[in-house]
C-alpha positions, 0 to 999 in steps of 0.5 A: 064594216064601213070605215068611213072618212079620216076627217070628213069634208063639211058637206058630208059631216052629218052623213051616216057611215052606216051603210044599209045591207045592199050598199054594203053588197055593193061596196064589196063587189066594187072593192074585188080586186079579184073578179069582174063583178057584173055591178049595175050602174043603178047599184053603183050611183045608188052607193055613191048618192050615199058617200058623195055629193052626186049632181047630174049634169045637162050633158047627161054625166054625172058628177061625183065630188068624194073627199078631194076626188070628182069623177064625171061618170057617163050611165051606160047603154047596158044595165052594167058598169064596164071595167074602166068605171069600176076602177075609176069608182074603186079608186075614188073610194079608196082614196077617200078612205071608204072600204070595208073592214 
């Protein structure tokens, strides 16, 4: 179960903390500390367009604004995020207190 936000910022007060079926796939192979899950980039942005304020950015980065959190992300060349984006990613919704229970 999504565990959502202790007190949500006012942008994200009306938004759900359901997450649909592939989300929540997504969620869990971010939050794996075990593996390296192969998470395409299209899952990844997908997930954080809903939990975050995404804004993609006229140098081609998009900015991510999760509770105090703002990552700028650049989408790779393969379909796949690469190890240091799935830290960076992981550590942002762990911060903003999103995980599974």
């Amino acid at each position: 179960r999504l565990t959502g936000y202790a007190q949500p910022s006012p942008e994200h007060a009306n938004v759900s903390t359901d997450l649909s079926h592939h989300h929540r796939k997504t969620l869990e192979r971010l939050l794996d500390h075990q593996g390296h899950a192969n998470v395409e980039w299209r899952e990844v942005i997908s997930l954080l367009e809903q939990v975050a304020d995404v804004h993609e950015e006229h140098n081609g980065k998009f900015k991510v604004k999760l509770g105090d959190e703002v990552l700028f992300l650049t989408k790779p060349k393969h379909k796949d995020v690469d190890q240091q984006t799935l830290v960076d990613v992981r550590k942002a919704l762990e911060t903003a207190g999103i995980g599974l229970t």
